[in-house]
N, C-alpha and C positions, 0 to 999 in steps of 0.2 A: 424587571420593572423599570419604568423611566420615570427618569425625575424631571422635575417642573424647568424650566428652561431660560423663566426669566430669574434676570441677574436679581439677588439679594447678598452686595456686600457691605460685610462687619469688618473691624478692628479686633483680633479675637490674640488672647494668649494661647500658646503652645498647648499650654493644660488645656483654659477652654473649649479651645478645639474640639482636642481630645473627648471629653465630655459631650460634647452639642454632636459628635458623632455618636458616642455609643448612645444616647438618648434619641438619636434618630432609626438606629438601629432597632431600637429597643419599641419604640413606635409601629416602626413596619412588621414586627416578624413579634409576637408572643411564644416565640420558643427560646428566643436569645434572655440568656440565663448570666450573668455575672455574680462571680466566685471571687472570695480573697481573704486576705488581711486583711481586718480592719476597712473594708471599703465599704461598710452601711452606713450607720450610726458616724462613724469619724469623716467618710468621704475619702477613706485611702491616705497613704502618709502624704502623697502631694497632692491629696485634693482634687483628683480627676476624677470621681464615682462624687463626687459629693455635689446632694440633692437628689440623686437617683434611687435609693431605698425609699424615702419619704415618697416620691412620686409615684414609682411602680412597685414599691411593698418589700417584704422581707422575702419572699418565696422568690422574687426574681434577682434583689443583690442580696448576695448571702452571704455572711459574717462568718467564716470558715473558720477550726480551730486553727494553729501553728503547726500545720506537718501538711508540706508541700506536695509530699508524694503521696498522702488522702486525697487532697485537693484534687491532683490530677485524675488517680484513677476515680474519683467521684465522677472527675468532667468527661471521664473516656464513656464511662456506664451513660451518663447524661445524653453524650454524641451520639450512640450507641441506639440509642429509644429513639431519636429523632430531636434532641435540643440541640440548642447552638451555643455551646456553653464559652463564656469568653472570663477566662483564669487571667487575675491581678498576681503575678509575682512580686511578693514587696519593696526587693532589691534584684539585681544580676546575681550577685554572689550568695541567694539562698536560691538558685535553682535547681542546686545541684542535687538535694535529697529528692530531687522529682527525675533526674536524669533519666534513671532505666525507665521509669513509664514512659517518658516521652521518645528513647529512643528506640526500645522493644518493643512497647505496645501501641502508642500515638501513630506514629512514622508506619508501620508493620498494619496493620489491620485493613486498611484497604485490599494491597497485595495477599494479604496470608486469605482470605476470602472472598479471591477471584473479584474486586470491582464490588461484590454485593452489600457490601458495608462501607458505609460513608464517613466520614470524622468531620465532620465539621466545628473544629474547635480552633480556638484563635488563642493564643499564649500571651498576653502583654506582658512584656520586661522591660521594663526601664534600665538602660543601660549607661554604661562610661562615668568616667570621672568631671572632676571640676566644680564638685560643692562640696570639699572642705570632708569627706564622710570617713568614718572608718574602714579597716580591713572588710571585706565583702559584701561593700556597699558602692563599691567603685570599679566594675569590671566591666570585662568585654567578651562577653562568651560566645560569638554570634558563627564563631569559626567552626567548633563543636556541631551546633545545627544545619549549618548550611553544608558540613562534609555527610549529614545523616541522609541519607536518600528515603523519598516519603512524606518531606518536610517543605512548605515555602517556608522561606525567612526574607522579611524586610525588614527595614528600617525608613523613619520619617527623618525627614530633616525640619519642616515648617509646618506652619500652621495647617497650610491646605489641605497637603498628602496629610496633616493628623488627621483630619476633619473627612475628608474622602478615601483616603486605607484603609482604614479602621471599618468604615461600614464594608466596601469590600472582601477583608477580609473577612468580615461575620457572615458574609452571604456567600464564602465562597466555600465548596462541599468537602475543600480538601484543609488538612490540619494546617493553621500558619503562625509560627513563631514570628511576635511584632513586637519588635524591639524600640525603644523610645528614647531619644537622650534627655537623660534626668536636667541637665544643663540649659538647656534650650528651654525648658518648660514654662519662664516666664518671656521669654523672647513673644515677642507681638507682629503678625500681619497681617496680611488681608484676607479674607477666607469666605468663595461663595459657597453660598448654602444650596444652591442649586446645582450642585455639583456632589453627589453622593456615591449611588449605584454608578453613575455615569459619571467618568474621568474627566478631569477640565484637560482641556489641547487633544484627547483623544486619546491620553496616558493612561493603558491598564495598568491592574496591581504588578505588572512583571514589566515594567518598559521604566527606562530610565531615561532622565530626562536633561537636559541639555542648560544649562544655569548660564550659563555666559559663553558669549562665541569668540572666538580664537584663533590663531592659525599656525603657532608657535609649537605650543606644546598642550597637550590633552593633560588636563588634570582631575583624576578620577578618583573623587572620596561616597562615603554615603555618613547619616546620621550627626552627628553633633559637629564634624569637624570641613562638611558644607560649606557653613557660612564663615570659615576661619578659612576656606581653601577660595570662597568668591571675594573677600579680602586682599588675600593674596596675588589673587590676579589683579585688584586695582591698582595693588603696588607695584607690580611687574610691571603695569601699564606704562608706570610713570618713567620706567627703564626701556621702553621703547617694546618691550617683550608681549608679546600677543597670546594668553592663557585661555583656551578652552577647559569651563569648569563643568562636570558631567557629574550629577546626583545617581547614585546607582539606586539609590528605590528598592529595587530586591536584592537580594544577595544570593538566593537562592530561587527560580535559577536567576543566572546575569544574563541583562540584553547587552549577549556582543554585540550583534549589527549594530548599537549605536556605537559604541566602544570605538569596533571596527574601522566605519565609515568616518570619525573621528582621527585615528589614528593616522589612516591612509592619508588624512589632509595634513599633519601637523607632524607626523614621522617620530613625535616623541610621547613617551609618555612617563609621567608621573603618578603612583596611587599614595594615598595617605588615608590611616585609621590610627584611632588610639590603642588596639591590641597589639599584641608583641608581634615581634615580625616572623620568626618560624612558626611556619604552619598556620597563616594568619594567608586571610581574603586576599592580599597585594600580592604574594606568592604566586597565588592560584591566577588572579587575573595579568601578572605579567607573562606568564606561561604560556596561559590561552592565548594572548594578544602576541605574542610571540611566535606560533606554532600559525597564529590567522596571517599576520600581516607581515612576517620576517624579513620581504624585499621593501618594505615601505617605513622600516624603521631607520634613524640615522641614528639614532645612541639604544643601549642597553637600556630596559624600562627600570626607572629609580622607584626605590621602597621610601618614605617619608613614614615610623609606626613608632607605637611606645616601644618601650625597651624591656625585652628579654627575662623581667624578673617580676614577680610577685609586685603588684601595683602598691607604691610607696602611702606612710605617711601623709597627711593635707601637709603641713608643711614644705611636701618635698613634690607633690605631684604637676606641680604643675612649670619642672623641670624635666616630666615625667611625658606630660602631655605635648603631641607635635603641635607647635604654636607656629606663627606667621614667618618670623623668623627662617626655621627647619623647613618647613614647606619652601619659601620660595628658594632656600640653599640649594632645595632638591629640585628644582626648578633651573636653579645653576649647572647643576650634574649632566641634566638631563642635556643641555647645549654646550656643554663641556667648556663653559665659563669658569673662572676662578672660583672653589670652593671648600667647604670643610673637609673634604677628604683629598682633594689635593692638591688647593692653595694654588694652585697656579692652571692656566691655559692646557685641558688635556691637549696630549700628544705634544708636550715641549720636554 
């Protein structure tokens, strides 16, 4: 379907967004069904489904009980008949009693029946830290899904991609874990509404997109810590240092070609996320970008990631989280400038 083509832009919250997309979803397709916690009657803990039961009824946002792995396999049976069921997980760190359906049943049922069975189920998870939350309200689980083959996984970073992912993802016939940063959610931008089905600049759900040009060093984050990595490149700026910042968008798969083509020009790269650094996305894509571009690298690719333990305390986390600071340190590494791990000029 194409969407209308003149420009309508708003000022919208992250949330908002969020919302003005599944309500436009929810417009076009009468199968698209949303499931959760608390997202009728209350509108969801952060208020993204709220006004949407009142609009389109109880039968399409449904006030689900507390057991996440019902939820699921209700939405798998839903997919199943022909809905497009789009499941609110209420935290990152209550996914996990839904785990085995998502990764033996969700992921699995295409493949296990040859193509003739479709999933189109969308998983919204608010993810990462930075407001203040308790133990299992503050994670990063996006590493888990994106290693499950079967699965897209993205992540937003802005208003837009909230506002035009989201319906993509509900129109797309394969299952996709959409992950949201809880942090971000009152952050505000511009966001056209004529931009749905159809991607603004010509950015599918799987292409990643290029935030700021550079020629220095490629710096490659996705979801909350975007706009603390296009930050950072203004302060490198002011250091004469030239930072290409790349929104990875999907996580699963990743558009290397842009990666790549990136790489090739700048010979360094940087990744930064808030999840632990083993076994965590920056692993996987210095590997890749490694094994692609090996004669066009001038330093090893730097990890910039939380740290290795069960996510702290509010008090403590945001000693936890890679802030401005860590990034552009890693940005020092990466040109083998003076820095935290070796203080001095590599190679002296």
């Amino acid at each position: 379907m194409t969407e209308q083509t003149a420009p309508n832009t708003s000022q919208m919250t992250f949330a908002k967004a969020l919302n003005a997309g599944l309500r436009r979803a929810m417009e076009r397709d009468s199968k698209v069904v949303l499931m959760g916690e608390d997202i009728g009657k209350l509108g969801g803990v952060f208020r993204i489904t709220d006004g949407l039961q009142k609009d389109f009824g109880a039968h399409r946002v449904i006030d689900t009980p507390l057991a996440e792995s019902g939820i699921m396999g209700t939405a798998i049976g839903m997919a199943y008949r022909g809905y497009r069921p789009v499941v609110e997980i209420q935290f990152d760190g209550f996914v996990y009693p839904a785990f085995d359906q998502i990764v033996a049943q969700v992921a699995k049922l295409h493949f296990r029946t040859l193509g003739r069975v479709k999933v189109p189920l969308t998983i919204r998870i608010p993810f990462g830290g930075g407001i203040g939350s308790p133990e299992h309200h503050s994670e990063s689980p996006e590493a888990y899904f994106a290693h499950t083959a079967g699965l897209r996984v993205m992540a937003v970073s802005n208003p837009q991609d909230a506002y035009s992912m989201i319906q993509q993802a509900i129109a797309c016939d394969d299952p996709v874990v959409f992950f949201e940063p809880k942090r971000r959610y009152h952050d505000k931008g511009d966001v056209d509404e004529s931009f749905g089905l159809d991607a603004p600049d010509g950015l599918g759900m799987g292409s990643a997109r290029v935030m700021a040009e550079g020629h220095d060093v490629t710096l490659v984050s996705y979801g909350p810590l975007v706009k603390t990595c296009l930050d950072a490149a203004v302060a490198a700026s002011d250091e004469g240092v030239s930072v290409e910042v790349i929104d990875l968008r999907s996580l699963a798969p990743v558009d290397y070609a842009t990666l790549e083509a990136s790489v090739r020009k700048t010979g360094r790269l940087v990744i930064a996320h808030e999840a632990s650094q083993s076994g965590g996305l920056g692993g996987e894509i210095a590997a890749s970008i490694t094994e692609r571009c090996f004669y066009y690298l001038e330093h090893a690719p730097v990890r910039v990631t939380g740290f290795d333990v069960p996510y702290p305390y509010s008090k403590l986390e945001f000693h936890h989280l890679p802030d401005l600071d860590r990034i552009l340190d890693g940005v020092d590494r990466a040109l083998g400038r003076p820095n935290s791990l070796s203080g001095t000029e590599e190679g002296e």
